[in-house]
SERODO-76242 format. One line per 8 residues: number of its first residue (from 0); their letters; for each residue y, x, z of N, C-alpha, C, O. Coordinates in nm, 2 decimals. Atoms other than C-alpha are relative to their C-alpha. Example, Ala and Ser with C-alpha at 12.3 -4.5 7.8 and 13.67 -1.06 7.14 Angstrom:
REM SERODO-76242
0 = AS = -0.12/0.09/0.00/-0.45/1.23/0.78/0.12/0.09/0.00/0.12/0.19/0.07 | -0.11/-0.09/0.00/-0.11/1.37/0.71/0.11/-0.08/0.08/0.22/-0.03/0.09
***
This chain:
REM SERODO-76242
0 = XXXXXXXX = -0.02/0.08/-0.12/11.00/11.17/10.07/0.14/0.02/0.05/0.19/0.13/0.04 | -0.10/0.03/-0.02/11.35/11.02/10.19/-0.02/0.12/0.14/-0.12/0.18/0.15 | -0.06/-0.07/-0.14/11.48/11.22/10.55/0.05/-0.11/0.06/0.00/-0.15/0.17 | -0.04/0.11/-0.07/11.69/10.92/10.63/-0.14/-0.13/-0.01/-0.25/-0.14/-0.08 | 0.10/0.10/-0.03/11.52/10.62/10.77/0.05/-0.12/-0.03/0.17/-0.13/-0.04 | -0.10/0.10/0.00/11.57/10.25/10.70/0.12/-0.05/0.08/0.11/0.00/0.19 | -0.08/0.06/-0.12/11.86/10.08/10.88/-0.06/-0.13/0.04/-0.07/-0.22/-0.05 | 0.09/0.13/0.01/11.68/9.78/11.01/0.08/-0.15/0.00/0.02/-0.25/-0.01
8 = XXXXXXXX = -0.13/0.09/0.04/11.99/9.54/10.98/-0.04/-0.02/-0.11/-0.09/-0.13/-0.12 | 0.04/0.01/0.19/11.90/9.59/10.59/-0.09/-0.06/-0.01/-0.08/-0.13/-0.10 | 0.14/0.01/0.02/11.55/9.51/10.63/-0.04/-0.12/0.00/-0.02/-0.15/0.12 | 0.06/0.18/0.00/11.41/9.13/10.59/-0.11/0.01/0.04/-0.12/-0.07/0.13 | 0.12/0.01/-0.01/11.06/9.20/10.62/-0.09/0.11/-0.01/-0.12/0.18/-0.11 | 0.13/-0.14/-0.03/10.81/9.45/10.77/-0.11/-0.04/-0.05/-0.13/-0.16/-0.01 | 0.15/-0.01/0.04/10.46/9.46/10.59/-0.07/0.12/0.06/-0.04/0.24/0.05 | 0.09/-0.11/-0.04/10.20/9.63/10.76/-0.15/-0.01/-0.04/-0.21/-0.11/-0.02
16 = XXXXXXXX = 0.16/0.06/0.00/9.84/9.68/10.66/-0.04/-0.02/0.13/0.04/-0.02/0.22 | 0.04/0.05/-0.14/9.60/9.59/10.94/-0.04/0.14/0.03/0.03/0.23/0.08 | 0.10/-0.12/-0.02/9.30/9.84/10.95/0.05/0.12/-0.01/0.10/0.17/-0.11 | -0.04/-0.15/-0.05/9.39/10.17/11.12/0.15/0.05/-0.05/0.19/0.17/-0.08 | -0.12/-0.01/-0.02/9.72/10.09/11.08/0.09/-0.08/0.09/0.21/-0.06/0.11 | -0.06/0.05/-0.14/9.81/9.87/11.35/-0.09/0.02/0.12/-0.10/-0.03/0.23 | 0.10/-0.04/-0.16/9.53/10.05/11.56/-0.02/0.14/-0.09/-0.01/0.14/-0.21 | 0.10/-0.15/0.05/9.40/10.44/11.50/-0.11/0.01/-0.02/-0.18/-0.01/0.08
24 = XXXXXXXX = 0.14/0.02/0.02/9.09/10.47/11.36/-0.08/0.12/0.06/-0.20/0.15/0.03 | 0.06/-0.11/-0.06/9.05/10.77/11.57/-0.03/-0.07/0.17/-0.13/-0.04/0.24 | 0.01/0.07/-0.13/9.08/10.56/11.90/-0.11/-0.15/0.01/-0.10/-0.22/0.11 | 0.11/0.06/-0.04/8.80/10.32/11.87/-0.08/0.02/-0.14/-0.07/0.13/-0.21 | 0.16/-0.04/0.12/8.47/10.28/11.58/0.00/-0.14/-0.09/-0.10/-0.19/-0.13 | -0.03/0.17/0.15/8.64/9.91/11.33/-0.10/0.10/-0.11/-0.20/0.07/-0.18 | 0.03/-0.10/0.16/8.58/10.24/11.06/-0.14/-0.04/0.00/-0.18/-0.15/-0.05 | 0.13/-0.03/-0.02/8.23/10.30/11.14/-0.09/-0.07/-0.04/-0.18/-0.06/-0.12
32 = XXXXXXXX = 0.10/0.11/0.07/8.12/9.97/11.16/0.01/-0.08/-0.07/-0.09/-0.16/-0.08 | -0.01/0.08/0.17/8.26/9.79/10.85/-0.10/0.09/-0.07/-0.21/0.05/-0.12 | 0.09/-0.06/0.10/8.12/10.10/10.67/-0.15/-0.01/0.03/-0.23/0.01/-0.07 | 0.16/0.05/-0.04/7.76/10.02/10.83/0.00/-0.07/-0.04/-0.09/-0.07/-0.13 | 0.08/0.15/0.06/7.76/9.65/10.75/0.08/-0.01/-0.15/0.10/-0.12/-0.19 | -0.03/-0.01/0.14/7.89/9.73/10.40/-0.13/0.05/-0.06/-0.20/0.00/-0.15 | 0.17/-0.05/0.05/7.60/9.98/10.36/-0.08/-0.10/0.00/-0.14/-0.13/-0.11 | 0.14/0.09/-0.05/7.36/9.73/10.51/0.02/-0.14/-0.11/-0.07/-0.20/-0.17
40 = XXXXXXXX = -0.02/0.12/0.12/7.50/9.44/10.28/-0.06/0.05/-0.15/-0.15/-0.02/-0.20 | 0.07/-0.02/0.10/7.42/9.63/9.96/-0.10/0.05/0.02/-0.16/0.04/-0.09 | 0.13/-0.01/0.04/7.08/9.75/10.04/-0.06/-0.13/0.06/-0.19/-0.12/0.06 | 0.07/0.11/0.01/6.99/9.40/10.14/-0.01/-0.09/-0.12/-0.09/-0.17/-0.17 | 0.00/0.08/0.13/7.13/9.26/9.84/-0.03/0.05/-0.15/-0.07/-0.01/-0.25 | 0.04/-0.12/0.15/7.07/9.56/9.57/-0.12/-0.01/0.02/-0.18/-0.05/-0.08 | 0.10/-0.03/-0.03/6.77/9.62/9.73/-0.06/0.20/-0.02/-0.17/0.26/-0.04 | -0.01/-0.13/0.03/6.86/10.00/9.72/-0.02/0.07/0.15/0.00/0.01/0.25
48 = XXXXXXXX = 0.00/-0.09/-0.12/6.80/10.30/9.97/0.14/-0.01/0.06/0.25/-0.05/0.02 | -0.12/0.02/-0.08/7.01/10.36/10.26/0.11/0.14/-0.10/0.22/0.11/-0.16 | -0.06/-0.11/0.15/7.14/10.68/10.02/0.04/-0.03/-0.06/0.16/-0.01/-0.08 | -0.11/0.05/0.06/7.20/10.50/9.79/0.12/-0.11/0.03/0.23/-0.11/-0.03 | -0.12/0.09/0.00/7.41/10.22/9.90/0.15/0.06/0.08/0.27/0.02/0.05 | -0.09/-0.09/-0.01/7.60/10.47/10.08/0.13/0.05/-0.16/0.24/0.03/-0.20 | -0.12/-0.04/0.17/7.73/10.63/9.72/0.05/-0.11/-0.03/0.17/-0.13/-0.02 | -0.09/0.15/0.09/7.78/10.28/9.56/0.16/-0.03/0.12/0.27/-0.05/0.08
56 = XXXXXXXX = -0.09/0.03/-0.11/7.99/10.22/9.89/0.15/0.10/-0.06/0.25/0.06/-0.11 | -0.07/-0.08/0.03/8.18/10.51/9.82/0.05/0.02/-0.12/0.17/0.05/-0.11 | 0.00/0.02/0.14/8.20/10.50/9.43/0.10/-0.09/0.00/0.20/-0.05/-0.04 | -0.03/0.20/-0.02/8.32/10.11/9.48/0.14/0.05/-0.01/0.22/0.07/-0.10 | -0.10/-0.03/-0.08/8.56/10.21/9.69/0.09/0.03/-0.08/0.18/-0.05/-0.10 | -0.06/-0.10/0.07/8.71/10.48/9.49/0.06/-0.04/-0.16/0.16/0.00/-0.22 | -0.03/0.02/0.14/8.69/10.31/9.17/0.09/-0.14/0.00/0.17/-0.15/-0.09 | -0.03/0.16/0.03/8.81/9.92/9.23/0.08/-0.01/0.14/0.11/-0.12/0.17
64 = XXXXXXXX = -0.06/0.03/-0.14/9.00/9.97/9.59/-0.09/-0.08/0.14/-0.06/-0.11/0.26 | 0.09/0.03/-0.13/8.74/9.84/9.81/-0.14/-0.05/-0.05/-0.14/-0.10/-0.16 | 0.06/-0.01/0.02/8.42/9.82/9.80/-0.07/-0.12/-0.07/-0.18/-0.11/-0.12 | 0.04/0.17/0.06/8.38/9.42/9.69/0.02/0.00/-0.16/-0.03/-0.08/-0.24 | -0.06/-0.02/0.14/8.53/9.53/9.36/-0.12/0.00/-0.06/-0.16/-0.09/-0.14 | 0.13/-0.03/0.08/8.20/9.67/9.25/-0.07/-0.08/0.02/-0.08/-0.13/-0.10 | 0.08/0.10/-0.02/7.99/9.43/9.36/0.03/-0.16/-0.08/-0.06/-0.23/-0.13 | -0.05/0.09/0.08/8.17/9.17/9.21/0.02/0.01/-0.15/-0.01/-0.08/-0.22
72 = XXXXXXXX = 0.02/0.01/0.13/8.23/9.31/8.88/-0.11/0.06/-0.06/-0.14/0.03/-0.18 | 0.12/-0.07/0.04/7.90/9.53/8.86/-0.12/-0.09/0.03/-0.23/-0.07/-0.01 | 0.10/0.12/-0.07/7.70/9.25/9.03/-0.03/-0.10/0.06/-0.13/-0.14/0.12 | 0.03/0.15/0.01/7.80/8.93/9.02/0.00/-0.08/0.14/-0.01/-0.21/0.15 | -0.02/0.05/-0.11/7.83/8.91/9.38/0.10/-0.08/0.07/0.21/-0.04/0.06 | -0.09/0.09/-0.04/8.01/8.62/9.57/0.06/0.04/0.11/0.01/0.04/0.22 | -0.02/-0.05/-0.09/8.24/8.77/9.74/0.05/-0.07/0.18/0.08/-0.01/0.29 | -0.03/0.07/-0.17/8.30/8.47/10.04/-0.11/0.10/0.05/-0.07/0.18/0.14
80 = XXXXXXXX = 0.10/-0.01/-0.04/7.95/8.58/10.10/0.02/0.15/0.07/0.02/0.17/0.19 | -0.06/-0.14/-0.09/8.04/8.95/10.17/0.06/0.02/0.07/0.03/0.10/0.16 | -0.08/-0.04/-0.08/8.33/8.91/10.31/-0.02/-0.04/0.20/0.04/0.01/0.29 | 0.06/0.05/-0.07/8.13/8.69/10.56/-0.08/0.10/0.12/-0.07/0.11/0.24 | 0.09/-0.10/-0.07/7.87/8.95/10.65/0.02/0.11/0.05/-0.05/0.18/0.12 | -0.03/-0.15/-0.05/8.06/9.22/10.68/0.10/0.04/0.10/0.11/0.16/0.14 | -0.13/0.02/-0.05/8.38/9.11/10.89/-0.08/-0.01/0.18/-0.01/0.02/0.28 | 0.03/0.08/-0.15/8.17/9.00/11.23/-0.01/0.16/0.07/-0.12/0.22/0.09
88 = XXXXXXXX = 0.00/-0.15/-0.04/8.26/9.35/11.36/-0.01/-0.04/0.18/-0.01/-0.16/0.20 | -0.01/-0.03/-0.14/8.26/9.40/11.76/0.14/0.07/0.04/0.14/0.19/0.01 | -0.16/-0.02/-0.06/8.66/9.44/11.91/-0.03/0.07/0.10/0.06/0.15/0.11 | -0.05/-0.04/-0.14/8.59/9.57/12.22/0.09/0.15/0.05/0.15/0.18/0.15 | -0.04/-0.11/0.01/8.67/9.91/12.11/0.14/-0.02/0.00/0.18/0.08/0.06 | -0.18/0.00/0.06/9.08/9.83/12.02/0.04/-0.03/0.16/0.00/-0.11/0.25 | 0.00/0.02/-0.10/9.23/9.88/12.29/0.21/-0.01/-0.02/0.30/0.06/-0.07 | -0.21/0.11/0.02/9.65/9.66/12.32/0.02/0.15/0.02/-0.05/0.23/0.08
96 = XXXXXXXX = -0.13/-0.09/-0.05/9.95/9.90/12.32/0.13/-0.07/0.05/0.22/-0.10/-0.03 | -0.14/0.04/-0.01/10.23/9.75/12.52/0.10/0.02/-0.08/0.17/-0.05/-0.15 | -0.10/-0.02/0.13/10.43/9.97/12.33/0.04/-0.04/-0.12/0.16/-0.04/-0.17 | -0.04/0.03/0.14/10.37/9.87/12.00/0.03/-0.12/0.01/0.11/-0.17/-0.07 | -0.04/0.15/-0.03/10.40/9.53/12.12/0.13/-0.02/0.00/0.19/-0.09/-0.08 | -0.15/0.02/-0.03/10.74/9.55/12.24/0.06/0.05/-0.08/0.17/0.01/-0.08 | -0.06/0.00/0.12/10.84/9.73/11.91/0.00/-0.08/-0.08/0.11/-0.13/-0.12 | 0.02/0.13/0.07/10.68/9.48/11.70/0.10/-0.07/0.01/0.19/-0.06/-0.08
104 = XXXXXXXX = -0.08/0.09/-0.05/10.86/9.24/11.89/0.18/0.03/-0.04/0.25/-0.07/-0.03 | -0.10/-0.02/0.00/11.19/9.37/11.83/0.07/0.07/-0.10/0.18/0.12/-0.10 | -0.05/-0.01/0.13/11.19/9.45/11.48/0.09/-0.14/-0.07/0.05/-0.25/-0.06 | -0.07/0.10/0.04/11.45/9.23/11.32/-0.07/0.00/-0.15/-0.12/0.09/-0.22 | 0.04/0.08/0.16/11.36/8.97/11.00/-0.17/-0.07/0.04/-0.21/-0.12/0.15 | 0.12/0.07/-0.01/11.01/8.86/10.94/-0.11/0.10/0.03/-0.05/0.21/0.02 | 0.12/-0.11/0.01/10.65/9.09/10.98/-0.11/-0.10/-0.06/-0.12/-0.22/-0.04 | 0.10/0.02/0.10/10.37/9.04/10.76/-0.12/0.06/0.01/-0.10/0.17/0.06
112 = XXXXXXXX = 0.12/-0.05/0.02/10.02/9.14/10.72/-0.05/0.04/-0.11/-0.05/-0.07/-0.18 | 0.07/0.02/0.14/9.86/9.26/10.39/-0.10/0.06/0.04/-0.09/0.16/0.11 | 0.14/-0.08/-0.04/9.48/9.34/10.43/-0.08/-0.05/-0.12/-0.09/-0.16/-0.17 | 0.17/0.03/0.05/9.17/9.35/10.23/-0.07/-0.05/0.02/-0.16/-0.10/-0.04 | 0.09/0.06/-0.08/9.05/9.22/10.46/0.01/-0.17/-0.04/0.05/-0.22/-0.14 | -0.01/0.13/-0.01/9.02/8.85/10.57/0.11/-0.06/0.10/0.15/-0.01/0.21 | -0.11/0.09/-0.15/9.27/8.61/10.78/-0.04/-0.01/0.11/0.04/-0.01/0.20 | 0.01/0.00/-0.09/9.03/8.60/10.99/-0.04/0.06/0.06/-0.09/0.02/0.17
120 = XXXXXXXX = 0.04/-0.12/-0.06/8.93/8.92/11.07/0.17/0.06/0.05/0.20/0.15/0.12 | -0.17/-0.04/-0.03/9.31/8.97/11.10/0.05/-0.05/0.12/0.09/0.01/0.21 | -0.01/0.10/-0.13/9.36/8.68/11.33/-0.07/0.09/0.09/0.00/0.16/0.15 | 0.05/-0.04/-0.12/9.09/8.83/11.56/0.05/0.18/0.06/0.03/0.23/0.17 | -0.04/-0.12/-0.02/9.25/9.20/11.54/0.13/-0.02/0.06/0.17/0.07/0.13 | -0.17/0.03/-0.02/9.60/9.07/11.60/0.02/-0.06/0.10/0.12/-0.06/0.18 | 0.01/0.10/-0.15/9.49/8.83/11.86/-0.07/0.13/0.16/-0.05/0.11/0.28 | 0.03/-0.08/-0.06/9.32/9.15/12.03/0.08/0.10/0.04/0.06/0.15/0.15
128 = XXXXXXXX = -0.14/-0.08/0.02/9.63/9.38/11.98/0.06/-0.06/0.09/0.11/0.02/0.16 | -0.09/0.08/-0.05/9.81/9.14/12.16/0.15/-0.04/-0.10/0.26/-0.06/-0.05 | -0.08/0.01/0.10/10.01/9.10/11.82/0.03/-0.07/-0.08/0.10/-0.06/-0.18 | 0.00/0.15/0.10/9.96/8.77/11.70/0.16/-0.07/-0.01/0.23/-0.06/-0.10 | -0.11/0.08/0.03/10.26/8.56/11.80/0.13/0.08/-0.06/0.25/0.04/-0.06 | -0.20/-0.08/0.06/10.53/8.87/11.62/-0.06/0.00/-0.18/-0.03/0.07/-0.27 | 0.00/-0.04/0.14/10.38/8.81/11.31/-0.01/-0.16/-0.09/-0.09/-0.25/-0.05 | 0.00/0.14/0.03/10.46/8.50/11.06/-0.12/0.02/-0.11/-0.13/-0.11/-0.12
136 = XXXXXXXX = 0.10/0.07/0.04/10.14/8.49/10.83/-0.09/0.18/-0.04/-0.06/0.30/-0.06 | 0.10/-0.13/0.10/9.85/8.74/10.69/-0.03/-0.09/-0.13/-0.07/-0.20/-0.17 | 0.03/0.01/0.23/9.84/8.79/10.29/-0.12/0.05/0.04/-0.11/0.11/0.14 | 0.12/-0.03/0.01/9.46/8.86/10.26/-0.07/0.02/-0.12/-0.03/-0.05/-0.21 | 0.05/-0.02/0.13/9.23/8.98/9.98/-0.01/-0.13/-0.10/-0.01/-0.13/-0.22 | 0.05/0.10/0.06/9.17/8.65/9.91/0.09/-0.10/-0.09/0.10/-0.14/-0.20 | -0.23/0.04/0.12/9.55/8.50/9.85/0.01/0.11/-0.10/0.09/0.10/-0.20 | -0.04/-0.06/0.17/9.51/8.80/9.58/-0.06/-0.03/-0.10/-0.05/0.03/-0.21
144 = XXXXXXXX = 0.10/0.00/0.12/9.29/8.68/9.38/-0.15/0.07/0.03/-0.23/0.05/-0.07 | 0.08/-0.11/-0.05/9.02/8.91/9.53/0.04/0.14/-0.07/-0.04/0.23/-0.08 | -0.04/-0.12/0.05/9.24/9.19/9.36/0.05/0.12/0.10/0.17/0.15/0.10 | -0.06/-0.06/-0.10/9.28/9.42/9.62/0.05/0.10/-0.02/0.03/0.16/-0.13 | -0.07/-0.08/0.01/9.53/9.68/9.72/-0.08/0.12/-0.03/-0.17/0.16/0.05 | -0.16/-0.01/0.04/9.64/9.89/9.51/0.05/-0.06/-0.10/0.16/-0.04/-0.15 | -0.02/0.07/0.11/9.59/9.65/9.25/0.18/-0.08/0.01/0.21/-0.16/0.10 | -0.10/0.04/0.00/9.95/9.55/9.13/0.02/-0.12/0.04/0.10/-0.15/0.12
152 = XXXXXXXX = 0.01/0.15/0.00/9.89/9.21/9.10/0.01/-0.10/0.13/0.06/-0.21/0.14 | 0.02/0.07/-0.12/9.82/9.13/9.45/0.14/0.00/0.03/0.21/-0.10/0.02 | -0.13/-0.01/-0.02/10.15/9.24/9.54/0.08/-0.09/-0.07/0.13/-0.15/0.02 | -0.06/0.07/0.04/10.33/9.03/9.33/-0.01/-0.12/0.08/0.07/-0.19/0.14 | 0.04/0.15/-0.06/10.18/8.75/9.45/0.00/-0.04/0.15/0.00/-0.15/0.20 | -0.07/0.04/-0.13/10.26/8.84/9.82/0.15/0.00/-0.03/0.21/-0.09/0.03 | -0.16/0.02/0.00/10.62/8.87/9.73/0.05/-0.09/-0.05/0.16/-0.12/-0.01 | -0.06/0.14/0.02/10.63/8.55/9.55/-0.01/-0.11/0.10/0.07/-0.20/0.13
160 = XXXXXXXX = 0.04/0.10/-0.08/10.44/8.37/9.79/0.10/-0.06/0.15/0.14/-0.17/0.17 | -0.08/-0.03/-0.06/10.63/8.50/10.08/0.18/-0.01/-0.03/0.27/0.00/0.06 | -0.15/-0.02/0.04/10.99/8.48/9.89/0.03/0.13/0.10/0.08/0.12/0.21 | -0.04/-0.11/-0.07/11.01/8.84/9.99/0.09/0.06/-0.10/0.05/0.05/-0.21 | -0.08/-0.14/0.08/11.29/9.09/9.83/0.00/0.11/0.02/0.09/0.17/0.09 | -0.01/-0.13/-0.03/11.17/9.39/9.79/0.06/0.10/0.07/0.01/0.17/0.15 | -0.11/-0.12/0.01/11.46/9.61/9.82/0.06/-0.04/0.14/0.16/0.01/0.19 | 0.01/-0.01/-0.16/11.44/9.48/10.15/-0.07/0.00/0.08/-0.04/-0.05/0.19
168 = XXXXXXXX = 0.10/0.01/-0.05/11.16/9.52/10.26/-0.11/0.19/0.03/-0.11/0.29/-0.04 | 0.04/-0.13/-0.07/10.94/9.81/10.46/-0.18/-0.03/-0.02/-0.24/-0.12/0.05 | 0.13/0.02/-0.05/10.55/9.85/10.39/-0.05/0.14/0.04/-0.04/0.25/-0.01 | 0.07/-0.14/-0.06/10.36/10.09/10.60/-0.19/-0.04/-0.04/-0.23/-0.16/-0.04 | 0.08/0.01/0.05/9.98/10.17/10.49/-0.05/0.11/0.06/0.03/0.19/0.10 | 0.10/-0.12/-0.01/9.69/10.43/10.58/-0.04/0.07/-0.11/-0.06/0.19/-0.12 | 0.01/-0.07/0.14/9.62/10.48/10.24/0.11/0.00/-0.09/0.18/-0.10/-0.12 | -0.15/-0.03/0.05/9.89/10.65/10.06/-0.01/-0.06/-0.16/0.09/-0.08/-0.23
176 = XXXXXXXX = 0.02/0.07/0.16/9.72/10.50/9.69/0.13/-0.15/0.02/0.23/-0.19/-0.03 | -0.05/0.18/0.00/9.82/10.15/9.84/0.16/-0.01/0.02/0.22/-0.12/0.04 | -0.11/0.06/-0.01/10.17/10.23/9.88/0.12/0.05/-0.16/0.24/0.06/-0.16 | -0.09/0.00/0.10/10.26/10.30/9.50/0.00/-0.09/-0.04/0.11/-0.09/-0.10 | -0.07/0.11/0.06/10.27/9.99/9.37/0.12/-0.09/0.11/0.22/-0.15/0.06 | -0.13/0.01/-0.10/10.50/9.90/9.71/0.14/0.01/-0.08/0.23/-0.07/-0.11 | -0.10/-0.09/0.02/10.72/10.15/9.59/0.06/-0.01/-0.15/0.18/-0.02/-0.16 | -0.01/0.10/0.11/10.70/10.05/9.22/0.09/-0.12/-0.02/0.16/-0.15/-0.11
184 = XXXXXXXX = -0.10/0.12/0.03/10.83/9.73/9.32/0.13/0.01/0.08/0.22/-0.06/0.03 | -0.14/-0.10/-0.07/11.14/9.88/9.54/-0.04/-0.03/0.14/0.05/-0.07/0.21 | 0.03/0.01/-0.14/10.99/9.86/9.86/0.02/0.14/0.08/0.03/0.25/0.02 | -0.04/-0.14/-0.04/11.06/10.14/10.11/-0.18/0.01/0.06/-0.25/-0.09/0.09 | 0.10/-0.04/-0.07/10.75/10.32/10.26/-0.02/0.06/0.06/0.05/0.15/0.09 | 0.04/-0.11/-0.12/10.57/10.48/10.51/-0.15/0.02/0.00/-0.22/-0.08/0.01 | 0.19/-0.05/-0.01/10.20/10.63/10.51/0.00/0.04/0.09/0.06/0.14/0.12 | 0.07/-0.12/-0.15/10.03/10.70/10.86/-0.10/0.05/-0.03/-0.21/0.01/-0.08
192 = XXXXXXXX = 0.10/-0.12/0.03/9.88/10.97/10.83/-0.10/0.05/0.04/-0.06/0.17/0.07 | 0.08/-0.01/-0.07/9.53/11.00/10.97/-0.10/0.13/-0.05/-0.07/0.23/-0.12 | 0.12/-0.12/0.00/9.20/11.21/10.97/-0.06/-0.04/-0.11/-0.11/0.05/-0.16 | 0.07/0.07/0.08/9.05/11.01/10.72/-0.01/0.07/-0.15/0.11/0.07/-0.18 | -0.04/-0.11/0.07/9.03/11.23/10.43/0.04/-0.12/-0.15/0.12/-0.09/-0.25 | -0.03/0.11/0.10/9.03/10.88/10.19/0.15/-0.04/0.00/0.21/-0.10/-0.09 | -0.17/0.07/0.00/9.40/10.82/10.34/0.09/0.07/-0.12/0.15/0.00/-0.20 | -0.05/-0.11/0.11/9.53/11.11/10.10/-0.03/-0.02/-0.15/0.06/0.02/-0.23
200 = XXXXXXXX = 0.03/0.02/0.10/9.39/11.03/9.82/0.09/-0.09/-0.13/0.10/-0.22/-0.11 | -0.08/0.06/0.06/9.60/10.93/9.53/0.13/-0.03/0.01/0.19/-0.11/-0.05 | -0.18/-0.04/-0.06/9.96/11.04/9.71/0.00/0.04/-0.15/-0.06/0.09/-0.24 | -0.13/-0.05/0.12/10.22/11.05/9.47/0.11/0.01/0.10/0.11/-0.08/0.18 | -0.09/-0.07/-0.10/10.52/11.23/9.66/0.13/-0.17/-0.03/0.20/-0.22/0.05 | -0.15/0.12/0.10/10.79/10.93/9.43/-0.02/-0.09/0.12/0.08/-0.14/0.17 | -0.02/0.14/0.04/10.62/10.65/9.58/-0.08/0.07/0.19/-0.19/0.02/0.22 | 0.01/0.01/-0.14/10.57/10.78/9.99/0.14/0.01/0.03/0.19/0.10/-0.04
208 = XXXXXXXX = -0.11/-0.03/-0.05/10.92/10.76/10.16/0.00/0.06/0.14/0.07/0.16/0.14 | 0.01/-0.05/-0.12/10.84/10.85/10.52/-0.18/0.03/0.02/-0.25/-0.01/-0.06 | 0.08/-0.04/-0.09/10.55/10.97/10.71/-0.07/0.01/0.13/-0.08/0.13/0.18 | 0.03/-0.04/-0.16/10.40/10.94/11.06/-0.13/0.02/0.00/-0.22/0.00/-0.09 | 0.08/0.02/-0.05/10.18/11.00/11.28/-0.10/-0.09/0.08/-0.22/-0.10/0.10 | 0.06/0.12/-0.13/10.14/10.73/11.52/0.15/-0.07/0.00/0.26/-0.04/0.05 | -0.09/0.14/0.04/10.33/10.39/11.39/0.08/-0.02/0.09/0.20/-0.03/0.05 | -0.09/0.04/-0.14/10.47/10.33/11.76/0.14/0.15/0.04/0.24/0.15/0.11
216 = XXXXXXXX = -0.11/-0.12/-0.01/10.67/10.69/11.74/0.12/-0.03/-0.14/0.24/-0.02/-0.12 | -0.08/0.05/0.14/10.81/10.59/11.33/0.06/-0.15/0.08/0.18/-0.17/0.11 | -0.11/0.15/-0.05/10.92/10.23/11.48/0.08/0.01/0.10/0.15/-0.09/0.13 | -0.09/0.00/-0.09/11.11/10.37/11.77/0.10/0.09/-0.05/0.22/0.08/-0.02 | -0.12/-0.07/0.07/11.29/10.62/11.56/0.06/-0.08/-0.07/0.18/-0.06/-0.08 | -0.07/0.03/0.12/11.37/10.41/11.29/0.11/-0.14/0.07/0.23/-0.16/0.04 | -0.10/0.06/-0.14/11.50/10.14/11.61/0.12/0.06/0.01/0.23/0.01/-0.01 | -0.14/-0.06/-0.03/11.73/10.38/11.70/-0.04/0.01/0.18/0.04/0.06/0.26
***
């Protein structure tokens, strides 16, 4: 991990993931209840115990980067259909940060979204943040191919799509897996660092450059 921070003059384009990184997953229950209607999707569709769909959940996860992976290559499942059933979460929990708003806002270049998620589970997270109009588009699992992070591939294909240049560019992530291929392609990084014991998993020291705590403290230092 770098000590110095970017200069943000340098910087073209902030990427941020969405989930429990433009909100804490300690400060409201998004976690909770995707992982419920993920459970509840595969034992409606496997027709497996709540036990089991649990593990597969977890397995999935672990093995293919989210849990659609498995379903899709172990079972043929269409993933609109998933991503359908599983996204209609309940907001009320997220609760705006002026603050981060007014950093957002005054990051110089462009900001970006990359999620697993959907556009429009993004839209309604961003639109709840009060964070929509500082950001020009969300890359979504779906613009990857359904290849999700940390799959290389996806990446590529936001940076072509975007006409992004790396080596100018800042992605911050909850999961420290998802920011070696970032870093791979010369991106600078940052992992917030939560309770989640899945955020850790798969750190490589090369490919984290910074560290926080809480996104809105890392964006006001690296401000100035």
């Amino acid at each position: 991990m770098t000590a110095a921070l970017p200069d943000p003059d340098r910087v073209d384009c902030w990427i941020f993931d969405l989930d429990n990184t433009l909100y804490s997953p300690s400060e409201c229950d998004l976690s909770e209840q995707m992982e419920a209607a993920i459970s509840a999707f595969i034992e409606r569709r496997l027709g497996v115990s709540e036990l089991e769909s649990e593990q597969l959940r977890k397995s999935w996860f672990g093995r293919y980067g989210m849990t659609l992976g498995g379903l899709m290559e172990e079972c043929g499942v269409d993933p609109h259909e998933y991503l359908e059933e599983t996204h209609r979460l309940d907001l009320s929990s997220l609760r705006p940060s002026p603050r981060l708003q007014r950093l957002v806002a005054r990051l110089p270049g462009r900001r970006l979204v990359h999620t697993n998620a959907t556009v429009s589970h993004a839209e309604r997270v961003l639109d709840r943040l009060g964070l929509a109009a500082h950001f020009e588009a969300v890359f979504d699992v779906e613009d990857a191919g359904f290849l999700p992070k940390p799959d290389p591939e996806g990446y590529r294909r936001l940076l072509a799509r975007h006409a992004v240049d790396p080596r100018r560019a800042v992605m911050m992530d909850d999961l420290a897996r998802n920011l070696v291929p970032a870093a791979a392609a010369g991106m600078t990084t940052v992992w917030l660092r939560t309770a989640r014991p899945q955020g850790a998993r798969g750190f490589e020291a090369a490919a984290v450059h910074h560290v926080a705590d809480r996104l809105e403290d890392w964006l006001a230092a690296a401000m100035g």
